[in-house]
Backbone of each chain as ProteinMPNN parsed JSONL, in Angstrom:
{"seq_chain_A": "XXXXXXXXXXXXXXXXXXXXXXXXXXXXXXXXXXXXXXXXXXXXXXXXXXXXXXXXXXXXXXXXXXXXXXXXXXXXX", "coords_chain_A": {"N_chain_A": [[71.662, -25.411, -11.32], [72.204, -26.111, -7.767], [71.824, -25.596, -5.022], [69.441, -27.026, -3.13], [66.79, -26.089, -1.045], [63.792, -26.247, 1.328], [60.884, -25.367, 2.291], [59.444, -25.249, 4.99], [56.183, -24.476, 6.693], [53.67, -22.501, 8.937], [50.082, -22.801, 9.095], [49.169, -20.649, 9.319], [50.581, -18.624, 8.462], [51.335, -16.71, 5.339], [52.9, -17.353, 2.744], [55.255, -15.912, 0.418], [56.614, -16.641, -2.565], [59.432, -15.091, -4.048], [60.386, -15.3, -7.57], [63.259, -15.146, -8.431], [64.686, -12.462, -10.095], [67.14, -12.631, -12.563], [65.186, -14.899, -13.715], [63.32, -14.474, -14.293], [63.246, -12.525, -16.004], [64.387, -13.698, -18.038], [62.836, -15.661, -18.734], [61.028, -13.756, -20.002], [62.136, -12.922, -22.416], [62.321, -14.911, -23.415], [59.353, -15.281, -24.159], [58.949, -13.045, -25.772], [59.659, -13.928, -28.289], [59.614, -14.931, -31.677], [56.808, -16.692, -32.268], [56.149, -17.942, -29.867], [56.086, -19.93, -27.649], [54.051, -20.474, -24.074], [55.399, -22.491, -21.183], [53.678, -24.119, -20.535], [53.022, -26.81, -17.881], [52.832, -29.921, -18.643], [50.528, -31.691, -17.578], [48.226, -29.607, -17.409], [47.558, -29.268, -19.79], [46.216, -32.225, -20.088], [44.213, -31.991, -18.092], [42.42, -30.122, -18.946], [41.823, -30.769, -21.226], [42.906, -30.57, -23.963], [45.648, -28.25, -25.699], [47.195, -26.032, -24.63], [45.894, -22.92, -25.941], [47.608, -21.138, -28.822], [48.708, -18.249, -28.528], [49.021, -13.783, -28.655], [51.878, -12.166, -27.782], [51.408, -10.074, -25.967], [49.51, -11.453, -24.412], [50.809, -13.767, -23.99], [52.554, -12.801, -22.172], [50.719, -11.794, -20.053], [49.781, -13.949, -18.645], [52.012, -15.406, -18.078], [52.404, -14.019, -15.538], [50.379, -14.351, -14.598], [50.668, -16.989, -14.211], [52.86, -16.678, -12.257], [52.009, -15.328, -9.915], [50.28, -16.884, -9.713], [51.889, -19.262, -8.553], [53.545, -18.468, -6.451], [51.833, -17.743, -4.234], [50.103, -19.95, -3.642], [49.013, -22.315, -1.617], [47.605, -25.019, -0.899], [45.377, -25.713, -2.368]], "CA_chain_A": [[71.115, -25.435, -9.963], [73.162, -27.07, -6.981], [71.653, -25.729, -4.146], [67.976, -27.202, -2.216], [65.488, -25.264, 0.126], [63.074, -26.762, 1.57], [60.78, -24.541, 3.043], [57.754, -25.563, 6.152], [55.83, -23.54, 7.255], [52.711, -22.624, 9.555], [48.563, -22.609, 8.185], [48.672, -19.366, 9.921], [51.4, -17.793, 7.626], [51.207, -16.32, 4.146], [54.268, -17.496, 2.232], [55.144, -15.474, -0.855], [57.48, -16.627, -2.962], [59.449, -14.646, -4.814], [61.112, -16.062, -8.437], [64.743, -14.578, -8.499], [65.184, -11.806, -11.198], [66.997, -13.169, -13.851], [64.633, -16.409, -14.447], [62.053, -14.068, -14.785], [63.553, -11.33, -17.084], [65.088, -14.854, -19.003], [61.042, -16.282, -19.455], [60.29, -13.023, -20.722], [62.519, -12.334, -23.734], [61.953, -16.008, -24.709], [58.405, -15.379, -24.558], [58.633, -11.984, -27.063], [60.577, -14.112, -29.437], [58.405, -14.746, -32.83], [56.11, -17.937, -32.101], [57.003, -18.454, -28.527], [54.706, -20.861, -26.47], [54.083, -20.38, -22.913], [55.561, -23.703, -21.306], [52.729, -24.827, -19.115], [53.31, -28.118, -17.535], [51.792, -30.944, -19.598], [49.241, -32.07, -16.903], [46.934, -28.818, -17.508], [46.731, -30.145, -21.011], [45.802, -33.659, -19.863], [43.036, -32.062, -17.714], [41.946, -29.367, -19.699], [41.562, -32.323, -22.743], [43.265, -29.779, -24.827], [45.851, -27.95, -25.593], [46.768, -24.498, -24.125], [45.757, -22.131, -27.328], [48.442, -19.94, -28.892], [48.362, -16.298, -27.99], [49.556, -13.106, -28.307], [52.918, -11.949, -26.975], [50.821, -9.579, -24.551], [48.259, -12.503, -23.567], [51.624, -14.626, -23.106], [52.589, -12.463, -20.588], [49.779, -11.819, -19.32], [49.692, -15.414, -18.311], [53.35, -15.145, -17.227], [52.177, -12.381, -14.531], [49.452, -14.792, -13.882], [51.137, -18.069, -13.373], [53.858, -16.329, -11.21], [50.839, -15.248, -9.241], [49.539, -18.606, -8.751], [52.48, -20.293, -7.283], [53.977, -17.699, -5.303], [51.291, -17.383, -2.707], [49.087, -20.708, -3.261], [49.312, -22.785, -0.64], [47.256, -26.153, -0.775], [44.21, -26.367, -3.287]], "C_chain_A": [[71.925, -26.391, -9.111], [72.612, -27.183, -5.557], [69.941, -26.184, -3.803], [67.455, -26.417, -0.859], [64.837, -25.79, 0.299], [62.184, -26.583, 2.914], [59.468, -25.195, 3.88], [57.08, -24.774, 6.59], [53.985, -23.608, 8.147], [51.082, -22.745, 8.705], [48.5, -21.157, 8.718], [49.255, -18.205, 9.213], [51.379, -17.66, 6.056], [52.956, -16.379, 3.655], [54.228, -16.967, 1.042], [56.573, -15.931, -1.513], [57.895, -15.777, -3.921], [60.376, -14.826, -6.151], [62.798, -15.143, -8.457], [64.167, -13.692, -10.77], [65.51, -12.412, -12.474], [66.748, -14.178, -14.255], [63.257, -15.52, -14.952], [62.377, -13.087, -16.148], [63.892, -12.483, -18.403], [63.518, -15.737, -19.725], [60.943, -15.41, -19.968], [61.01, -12.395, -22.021], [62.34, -14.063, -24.12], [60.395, -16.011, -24.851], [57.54, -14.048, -25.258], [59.562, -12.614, -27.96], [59.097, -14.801, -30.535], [58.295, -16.308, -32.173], [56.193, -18.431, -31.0], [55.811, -19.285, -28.38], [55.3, -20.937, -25.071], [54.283, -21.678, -22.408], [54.977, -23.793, -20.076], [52.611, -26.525, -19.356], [52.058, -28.978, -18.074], [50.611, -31.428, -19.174], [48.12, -30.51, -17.002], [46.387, -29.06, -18.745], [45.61, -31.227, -20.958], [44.007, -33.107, -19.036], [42.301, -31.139, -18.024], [41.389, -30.523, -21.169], [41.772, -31.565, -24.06], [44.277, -29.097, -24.73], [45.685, -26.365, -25.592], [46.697, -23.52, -25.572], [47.024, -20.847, -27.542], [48.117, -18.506, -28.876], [49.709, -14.815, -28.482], [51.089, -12.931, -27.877], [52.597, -11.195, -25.818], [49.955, -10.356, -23.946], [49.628, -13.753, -22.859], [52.442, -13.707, -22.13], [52.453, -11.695, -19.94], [49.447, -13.113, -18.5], [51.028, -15.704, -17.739], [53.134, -14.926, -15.757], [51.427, -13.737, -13.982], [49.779, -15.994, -13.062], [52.279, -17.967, -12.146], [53.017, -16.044, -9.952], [50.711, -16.02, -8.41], [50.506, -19.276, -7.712], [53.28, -19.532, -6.807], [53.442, -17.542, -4.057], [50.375, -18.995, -2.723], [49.687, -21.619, -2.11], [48.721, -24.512, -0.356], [46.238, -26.227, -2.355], [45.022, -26.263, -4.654]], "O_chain_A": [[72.334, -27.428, -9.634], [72.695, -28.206, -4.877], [69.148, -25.458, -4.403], [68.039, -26.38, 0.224], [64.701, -26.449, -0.732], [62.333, -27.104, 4.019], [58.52, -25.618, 3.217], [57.841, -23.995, 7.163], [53.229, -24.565, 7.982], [51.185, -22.761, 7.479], [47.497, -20.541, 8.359], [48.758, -17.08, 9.221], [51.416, -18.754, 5.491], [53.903, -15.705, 4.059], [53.286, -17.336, 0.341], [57.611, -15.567, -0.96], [57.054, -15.489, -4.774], [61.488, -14.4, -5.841], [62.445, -13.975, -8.621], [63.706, -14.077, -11.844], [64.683, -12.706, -13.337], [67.516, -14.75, -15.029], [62.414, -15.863, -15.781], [61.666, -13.063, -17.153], [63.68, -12.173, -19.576], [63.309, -16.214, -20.84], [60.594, -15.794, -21.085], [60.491, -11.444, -22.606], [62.226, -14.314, -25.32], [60.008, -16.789, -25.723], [56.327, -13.865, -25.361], [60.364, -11.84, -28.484], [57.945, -15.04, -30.171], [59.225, -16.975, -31.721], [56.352, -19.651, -31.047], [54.75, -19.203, -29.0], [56.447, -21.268, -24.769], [53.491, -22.457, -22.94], [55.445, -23.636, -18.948], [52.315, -27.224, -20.325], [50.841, -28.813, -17.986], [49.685, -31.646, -19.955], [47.045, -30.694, -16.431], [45.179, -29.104, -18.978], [44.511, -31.219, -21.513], [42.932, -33.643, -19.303], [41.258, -31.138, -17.37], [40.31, -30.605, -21.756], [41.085, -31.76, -25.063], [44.433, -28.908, -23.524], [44.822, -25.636, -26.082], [47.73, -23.543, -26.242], [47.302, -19.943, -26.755], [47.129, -17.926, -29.325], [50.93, -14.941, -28.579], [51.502, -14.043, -27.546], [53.198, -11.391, -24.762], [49.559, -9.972, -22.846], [49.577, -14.373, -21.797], [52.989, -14.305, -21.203], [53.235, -10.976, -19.317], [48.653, -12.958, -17.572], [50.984, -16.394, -16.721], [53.668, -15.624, -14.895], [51.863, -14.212, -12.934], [49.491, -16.213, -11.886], [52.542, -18.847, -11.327], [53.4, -16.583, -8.914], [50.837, -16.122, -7.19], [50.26, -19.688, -6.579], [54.264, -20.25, -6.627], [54.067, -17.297, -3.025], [49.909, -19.231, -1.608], [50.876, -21.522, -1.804], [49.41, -25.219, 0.38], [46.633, -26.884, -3.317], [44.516, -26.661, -5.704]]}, "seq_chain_B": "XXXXXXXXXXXXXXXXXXXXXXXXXXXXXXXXXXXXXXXXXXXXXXXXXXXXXXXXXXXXXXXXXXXXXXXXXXXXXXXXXXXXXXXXXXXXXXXXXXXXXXXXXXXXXXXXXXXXXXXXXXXXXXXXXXXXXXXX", "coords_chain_B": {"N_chain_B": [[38.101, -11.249, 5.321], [38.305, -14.998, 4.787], [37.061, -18.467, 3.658], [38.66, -19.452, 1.924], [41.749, -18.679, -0.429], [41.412, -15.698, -1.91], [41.624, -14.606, -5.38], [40.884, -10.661, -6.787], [41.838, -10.404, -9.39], [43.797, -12.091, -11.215], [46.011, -12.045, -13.307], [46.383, -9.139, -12.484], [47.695, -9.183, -9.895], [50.006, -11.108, -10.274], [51.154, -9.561, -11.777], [52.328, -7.278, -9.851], [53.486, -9.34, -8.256], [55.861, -9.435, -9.931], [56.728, -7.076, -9.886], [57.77, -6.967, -7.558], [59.745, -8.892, -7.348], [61.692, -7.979, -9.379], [61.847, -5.297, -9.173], [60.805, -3.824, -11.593], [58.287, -1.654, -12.323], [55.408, -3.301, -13.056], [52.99, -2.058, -13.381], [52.333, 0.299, -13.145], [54.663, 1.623, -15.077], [55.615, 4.131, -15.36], [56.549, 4.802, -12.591], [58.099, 4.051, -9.447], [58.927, 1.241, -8.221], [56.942, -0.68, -5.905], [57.343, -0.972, -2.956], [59.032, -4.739, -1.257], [56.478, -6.17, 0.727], [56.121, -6.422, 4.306], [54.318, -7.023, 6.009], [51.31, -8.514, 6.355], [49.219, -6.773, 6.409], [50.707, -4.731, 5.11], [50.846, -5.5, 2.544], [47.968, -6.146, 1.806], [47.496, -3.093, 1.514], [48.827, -2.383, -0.451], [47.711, -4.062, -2.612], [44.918, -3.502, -2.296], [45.791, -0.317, -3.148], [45.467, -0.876, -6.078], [43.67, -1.245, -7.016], [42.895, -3.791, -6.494], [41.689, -6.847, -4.955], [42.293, -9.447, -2.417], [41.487, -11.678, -0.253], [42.805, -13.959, 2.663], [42.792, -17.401, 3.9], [40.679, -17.503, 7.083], [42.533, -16.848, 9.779], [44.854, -16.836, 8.984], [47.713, -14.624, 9.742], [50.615, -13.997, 9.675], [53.081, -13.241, 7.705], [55.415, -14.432, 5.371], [58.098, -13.808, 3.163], [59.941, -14.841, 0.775], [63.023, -15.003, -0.685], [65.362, -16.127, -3.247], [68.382, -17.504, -4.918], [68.696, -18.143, -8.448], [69.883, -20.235, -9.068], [69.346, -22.307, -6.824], [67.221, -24.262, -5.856], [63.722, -24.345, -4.504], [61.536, -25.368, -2.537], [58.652, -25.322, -1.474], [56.804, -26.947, 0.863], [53.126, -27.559, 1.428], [51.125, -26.979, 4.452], [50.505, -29.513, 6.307], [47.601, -29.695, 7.752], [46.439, -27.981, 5.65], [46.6, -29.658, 3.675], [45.549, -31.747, 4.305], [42.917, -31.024, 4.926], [41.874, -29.736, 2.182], [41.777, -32.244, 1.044], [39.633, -33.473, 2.222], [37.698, -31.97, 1.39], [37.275, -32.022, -1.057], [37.0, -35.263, -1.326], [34.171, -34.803, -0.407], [32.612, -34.213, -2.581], [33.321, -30.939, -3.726], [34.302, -28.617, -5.95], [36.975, -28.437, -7.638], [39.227, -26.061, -6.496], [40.466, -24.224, -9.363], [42.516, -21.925, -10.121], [40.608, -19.004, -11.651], [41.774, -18.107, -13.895], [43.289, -19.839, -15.4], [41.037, -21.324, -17.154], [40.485, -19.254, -18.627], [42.664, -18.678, -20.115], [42.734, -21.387, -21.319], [40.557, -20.68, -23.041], [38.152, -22.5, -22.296], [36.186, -23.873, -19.491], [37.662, -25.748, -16.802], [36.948, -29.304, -17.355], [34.71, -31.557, -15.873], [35.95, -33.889, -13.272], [36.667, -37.55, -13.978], [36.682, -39.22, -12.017], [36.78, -39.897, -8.427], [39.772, -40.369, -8.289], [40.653, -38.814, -10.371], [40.345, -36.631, -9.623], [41.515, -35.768, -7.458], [44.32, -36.755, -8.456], [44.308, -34.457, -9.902], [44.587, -32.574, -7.844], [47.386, -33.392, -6.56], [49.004, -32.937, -8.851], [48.661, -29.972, -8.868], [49.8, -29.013, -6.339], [52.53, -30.547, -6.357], [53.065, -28.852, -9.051], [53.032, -25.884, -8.095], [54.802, -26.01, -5.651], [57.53, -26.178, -6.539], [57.416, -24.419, -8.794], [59.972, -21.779, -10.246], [59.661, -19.367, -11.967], [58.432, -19.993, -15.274]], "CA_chain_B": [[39.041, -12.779, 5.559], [37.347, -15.779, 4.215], [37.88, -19.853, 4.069], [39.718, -19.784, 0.863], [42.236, -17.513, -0.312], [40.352, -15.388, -2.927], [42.126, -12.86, -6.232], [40.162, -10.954, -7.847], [42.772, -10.54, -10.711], [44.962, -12.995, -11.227], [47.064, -11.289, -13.931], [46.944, -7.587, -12.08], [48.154, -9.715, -8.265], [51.085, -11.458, -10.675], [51.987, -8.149, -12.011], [52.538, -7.015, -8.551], [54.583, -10.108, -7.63], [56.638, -9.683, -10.55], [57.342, -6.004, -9.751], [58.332, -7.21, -6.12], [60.645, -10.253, -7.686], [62.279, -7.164, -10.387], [62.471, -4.044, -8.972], [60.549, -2.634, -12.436], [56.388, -1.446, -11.546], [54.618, -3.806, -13.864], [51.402, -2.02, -13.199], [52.45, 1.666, -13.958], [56.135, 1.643, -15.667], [56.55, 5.167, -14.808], [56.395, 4.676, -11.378], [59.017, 3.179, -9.132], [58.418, -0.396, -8.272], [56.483, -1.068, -4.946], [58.433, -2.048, -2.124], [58.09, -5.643, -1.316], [55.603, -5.861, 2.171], [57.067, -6.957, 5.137], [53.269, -7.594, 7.016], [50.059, -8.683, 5.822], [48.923, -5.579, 6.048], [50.804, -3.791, 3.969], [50.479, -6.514, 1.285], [46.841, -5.815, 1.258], [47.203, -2.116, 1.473], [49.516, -2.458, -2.056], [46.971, -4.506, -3.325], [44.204, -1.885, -2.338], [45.925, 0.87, -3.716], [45.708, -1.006, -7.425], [41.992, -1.999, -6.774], [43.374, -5.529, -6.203], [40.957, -7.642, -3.383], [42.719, -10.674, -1.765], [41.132, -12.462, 1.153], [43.553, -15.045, 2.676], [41.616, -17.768, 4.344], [40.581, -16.754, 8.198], [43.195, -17.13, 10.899], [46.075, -16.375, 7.945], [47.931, -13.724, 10.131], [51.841, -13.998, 9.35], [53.769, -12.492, 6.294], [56.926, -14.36, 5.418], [58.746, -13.891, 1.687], [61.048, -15.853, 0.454], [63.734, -14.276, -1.988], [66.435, -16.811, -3.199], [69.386, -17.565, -6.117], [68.562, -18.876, -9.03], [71.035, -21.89, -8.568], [68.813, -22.829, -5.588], [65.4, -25.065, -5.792], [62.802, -23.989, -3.493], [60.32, -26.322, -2.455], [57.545, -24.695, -0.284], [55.934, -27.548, 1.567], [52.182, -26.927, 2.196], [51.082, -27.367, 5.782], [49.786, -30.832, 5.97], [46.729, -29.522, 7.808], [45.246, -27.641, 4.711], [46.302, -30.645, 2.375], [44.017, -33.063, 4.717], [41.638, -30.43, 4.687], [41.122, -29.943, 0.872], [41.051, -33.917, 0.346], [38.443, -34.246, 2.739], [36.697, -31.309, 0.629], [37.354, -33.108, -2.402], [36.274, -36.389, -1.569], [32.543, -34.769, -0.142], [32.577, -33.894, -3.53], [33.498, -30.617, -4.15], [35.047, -28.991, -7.236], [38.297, -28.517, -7.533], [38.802, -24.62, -7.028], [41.574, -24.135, -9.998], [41.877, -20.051, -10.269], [39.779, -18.516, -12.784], [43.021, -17.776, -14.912], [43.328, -21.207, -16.361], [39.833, -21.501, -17.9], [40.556, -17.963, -19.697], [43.413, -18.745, -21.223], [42.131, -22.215, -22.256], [39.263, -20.934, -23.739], [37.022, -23.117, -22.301], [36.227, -24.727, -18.523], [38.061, -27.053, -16.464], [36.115, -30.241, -17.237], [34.783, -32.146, -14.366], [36.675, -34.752, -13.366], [36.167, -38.685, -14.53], [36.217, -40.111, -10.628], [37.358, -39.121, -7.579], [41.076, -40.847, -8.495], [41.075, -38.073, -11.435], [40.473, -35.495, -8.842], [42.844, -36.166, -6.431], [45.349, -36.575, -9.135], [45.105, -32.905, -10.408], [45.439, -31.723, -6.676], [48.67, -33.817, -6.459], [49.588, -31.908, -9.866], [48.574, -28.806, -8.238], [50.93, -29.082, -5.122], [53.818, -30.698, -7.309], [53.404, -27.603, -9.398], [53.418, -24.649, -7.172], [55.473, -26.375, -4.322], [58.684, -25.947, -7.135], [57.958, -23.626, -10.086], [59.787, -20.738, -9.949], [59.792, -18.81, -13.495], [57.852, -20.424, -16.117]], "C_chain_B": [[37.871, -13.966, 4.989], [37.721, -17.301, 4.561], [38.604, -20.135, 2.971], [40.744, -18.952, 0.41], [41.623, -17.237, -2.443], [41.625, -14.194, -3.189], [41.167, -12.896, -6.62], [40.489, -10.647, -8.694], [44.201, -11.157, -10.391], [45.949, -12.67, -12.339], [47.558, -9.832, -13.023], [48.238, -7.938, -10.26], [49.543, -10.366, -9.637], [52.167, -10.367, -11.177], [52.728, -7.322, -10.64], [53.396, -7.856, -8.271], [56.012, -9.868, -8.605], [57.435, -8.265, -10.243], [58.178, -6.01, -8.551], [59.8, -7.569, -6.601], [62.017, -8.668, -8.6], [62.716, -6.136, -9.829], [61.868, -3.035, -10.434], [58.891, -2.806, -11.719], [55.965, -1.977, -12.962], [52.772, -2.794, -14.303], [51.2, -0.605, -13.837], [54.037, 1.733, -14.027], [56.403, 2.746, -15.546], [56.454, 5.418, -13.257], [57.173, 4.02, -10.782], [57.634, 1.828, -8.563], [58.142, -0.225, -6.688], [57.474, -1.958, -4.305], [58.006, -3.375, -1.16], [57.52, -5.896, 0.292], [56.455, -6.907, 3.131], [55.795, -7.438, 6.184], [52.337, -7.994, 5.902], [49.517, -7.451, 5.343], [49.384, -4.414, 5.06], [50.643, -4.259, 2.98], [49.009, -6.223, 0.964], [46.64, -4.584, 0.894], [47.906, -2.035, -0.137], [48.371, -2.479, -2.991], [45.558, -3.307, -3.504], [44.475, -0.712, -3.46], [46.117, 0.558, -5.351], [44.751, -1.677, -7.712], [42.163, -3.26, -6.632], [42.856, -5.533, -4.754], [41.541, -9.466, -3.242], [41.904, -10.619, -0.22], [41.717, -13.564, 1.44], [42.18, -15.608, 3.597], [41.582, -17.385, 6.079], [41.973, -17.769, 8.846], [44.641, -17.098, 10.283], [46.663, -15.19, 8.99], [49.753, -13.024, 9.777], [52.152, -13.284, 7.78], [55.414, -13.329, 6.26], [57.501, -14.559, 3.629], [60.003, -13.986, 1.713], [61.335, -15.393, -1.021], [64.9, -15.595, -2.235], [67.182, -16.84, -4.784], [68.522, -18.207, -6.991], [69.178, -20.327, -9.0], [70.498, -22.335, -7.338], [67.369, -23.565, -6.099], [64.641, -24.768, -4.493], [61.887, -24.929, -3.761], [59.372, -25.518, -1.661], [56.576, -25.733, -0.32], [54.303, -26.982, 1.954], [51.898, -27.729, 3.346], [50.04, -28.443, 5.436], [48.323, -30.609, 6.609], [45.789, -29.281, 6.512], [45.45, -28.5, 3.635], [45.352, -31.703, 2.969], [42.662, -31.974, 4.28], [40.64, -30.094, 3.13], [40.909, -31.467, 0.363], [40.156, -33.913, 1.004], [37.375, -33.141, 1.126], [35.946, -31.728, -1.069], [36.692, -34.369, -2.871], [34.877, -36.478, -0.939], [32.252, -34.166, -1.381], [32.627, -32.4, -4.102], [34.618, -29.822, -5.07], [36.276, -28.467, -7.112], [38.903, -26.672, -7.544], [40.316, -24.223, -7.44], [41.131, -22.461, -10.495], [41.534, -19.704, -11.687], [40.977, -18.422, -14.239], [43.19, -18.688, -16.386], [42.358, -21.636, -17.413], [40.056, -20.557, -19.153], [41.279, -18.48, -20.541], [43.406, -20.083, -22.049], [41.399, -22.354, -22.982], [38.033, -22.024, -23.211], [37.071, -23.457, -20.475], [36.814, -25.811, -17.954], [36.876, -28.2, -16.521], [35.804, -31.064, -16.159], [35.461, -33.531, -14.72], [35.812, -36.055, -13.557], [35.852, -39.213, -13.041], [37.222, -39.379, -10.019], [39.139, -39.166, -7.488], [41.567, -39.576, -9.319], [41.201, -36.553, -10.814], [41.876, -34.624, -8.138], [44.329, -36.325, -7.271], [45.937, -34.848, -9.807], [45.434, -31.948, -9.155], [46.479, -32.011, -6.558], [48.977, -32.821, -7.523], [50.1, -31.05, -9.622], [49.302, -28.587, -7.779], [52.309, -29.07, -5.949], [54.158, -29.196, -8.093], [53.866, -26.397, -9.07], [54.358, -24.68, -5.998], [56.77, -26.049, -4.898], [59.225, -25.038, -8.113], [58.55, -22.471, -9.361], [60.208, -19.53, -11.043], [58.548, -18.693, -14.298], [56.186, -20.083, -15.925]], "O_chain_B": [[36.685, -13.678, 4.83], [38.489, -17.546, 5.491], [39.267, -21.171, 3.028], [40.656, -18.005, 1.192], [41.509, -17.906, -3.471], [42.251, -13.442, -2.443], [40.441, -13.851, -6.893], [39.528, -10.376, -9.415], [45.185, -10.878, -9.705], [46.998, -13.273, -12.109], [48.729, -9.479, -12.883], [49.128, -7.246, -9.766], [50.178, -9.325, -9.806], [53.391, -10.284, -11.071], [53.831, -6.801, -10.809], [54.433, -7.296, -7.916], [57.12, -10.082, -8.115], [58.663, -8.261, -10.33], [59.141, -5.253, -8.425], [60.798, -6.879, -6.393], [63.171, -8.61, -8.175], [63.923, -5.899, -9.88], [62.219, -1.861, -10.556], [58.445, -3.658, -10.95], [56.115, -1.259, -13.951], [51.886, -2.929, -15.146], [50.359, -0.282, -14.676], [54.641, 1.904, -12.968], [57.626, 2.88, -15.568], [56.224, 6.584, -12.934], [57.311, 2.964, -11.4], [56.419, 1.63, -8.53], [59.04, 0.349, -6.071], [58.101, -2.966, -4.633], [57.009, -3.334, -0.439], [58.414, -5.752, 1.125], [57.181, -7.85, 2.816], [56.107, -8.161, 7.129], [52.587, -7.816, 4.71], [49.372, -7.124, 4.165], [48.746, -3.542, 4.468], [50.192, -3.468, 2.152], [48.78, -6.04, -0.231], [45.77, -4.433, 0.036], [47.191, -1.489, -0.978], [48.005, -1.622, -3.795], [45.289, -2.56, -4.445], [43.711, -0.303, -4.335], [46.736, 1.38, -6.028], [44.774, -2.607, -8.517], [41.094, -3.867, -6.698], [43.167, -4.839, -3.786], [41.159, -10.421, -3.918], [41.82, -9.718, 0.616], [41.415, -14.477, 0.671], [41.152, -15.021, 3.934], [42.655, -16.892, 6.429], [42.306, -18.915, 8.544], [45.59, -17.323, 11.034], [45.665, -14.489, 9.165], [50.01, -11.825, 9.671], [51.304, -12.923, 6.964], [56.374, -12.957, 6.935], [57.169, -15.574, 3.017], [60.897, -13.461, 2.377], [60.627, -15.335, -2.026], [65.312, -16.05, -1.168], [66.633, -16.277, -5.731], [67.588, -18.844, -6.505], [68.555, -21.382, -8.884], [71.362, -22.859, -6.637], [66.603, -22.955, -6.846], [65.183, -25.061, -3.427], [61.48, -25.288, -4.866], [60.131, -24.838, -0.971], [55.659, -25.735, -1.142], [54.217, -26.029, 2.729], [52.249, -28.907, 3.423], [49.096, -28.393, 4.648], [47.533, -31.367, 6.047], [44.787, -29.938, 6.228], [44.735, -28.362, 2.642], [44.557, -32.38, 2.317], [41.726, -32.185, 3.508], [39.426, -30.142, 2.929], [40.098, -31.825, -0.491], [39.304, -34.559, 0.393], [36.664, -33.59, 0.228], [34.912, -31.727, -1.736], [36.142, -34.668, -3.931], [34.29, -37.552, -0.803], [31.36, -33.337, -1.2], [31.94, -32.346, -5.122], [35.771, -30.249, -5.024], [36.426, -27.92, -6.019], [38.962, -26.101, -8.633], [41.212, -23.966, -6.636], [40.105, -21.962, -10.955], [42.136, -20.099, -12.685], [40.724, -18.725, -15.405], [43.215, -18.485, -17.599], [42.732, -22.224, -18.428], [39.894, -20.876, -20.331], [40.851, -18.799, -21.651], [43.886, -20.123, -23.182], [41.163, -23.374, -23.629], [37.046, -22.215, -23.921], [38.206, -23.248, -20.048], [36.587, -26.901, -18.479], [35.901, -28.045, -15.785], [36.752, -31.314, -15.415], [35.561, -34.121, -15.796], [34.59, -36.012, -13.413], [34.714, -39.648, -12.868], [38.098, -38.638, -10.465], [39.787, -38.331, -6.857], [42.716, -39.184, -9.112], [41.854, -35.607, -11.254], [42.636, -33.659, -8.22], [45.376, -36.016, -6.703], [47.017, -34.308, -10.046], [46.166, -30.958, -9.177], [47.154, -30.999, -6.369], [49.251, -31.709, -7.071], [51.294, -30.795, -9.774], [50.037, -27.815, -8.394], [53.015, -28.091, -6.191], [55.166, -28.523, -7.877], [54.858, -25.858, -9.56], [54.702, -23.656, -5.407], [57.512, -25.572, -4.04], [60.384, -24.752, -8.414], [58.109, -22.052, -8.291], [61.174, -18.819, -10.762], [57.75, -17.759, -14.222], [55.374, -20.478, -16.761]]}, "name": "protein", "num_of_chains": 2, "seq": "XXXXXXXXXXXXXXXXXXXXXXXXXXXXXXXXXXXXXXXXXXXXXXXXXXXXXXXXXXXXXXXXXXXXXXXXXXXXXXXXXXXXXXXXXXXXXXXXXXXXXXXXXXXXXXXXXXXXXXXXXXXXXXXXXXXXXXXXXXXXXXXXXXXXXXXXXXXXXXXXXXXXXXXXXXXXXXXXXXXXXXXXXXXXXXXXXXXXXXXXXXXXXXXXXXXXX"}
């Protein structure tokens, strides 16, 4: 990575981000490789008071799908 | 329209973003891939047509998507209005609204927080998180 964005924007506008291609096609063959773990950032552990439970290769991404979801359009909360 | 922005599938709405981000249709694989919306409106009409209900919060009217390199970091700043606005919500005490997603795949409930410091720390999280991921 070399280059920064650093995007502002209005409360009135719906920002979607969208992840570039091959980071996404690149999460998803390491997360059909045997034993993968989905690498969710250590603070949902900390406030979950547990860790995230191993899954599936279709529940991990299913959870892929989901966390791309989340921070593509959230916006504050 | 509502005051929060409401999925009501948070795997079937990621499948959708991912088909945007790809160019393959996550949702039906023999189907070309949905082209990615250029208004609000058609963004909901997508969503519609795959029983997917989003409500952004009221007065949401814009559409702007943001495609970029991998070799680039995207930050997406949220508007400092709706970050005062969820601390105030926060510190009249209520709960922290982390999308249903997270609970599932933890098996269990976000626990309530220890004090309002512990709160306020997983919204910072929050922000930090979504303001940079863009993969994982």
């Amino acid at each position: 990575m070399v280059g920064l964005a650093i995007i502002q924007y209005s409360p009135q506008t719906v920002v979607l981000k969208l992840p570039p291609e091959r980071m996404v096609r690149a999460t998803e063959a390491m997360l059909r490789q045997a034993g993968a773990v989905y690498p969710m950032p250590k603070f949902y552990d900390d406030f979950y008071h547990a860790p995230l439970p191993a899954a599936s290769t279709e529940k991990l991404l299913d959870l892929h799908a989901a966390r791309i979801g989340d921070y593509s359009i959230r916006n504050c909360g | 329209m509502s005051t929060k922005l409401e999925i009501s599938d948070d795997i079937l709405w990621g499948k959708l973003v991912k088909s945007w981000a790809t160019g393959d249709n996550y949702i039906s694989p023999d189907r070309p891939a949905p082209k990615i919306p250029r208004s609000l409106e058609e963004l909901l009409a997508q969503a519609a047509d795959i029983g997917l209900t989003i409500s952004f919060p009221d007065g949401m009217v814009g559409l702007a998507v943001l495609e970029y390199s991998p070799e680039t970091a995207l930050v997406k700043l949220p508007p400092e209005g709706m970050i005062r606005a969820t601390e105030a919500e926060l510190k009249a005490g209520d709960k922290y609204p982390m999308p249903r997603f997270y609970d599932d795949f933890y098996g269990r409930p976000l626990p309530p927080p220890k004090n309002l410091k512990d709160v306020m720390d997983l919204h910072a999280a929050r922000i930090g998180d979504y303001s940079i991921r863009n993969c994982g």
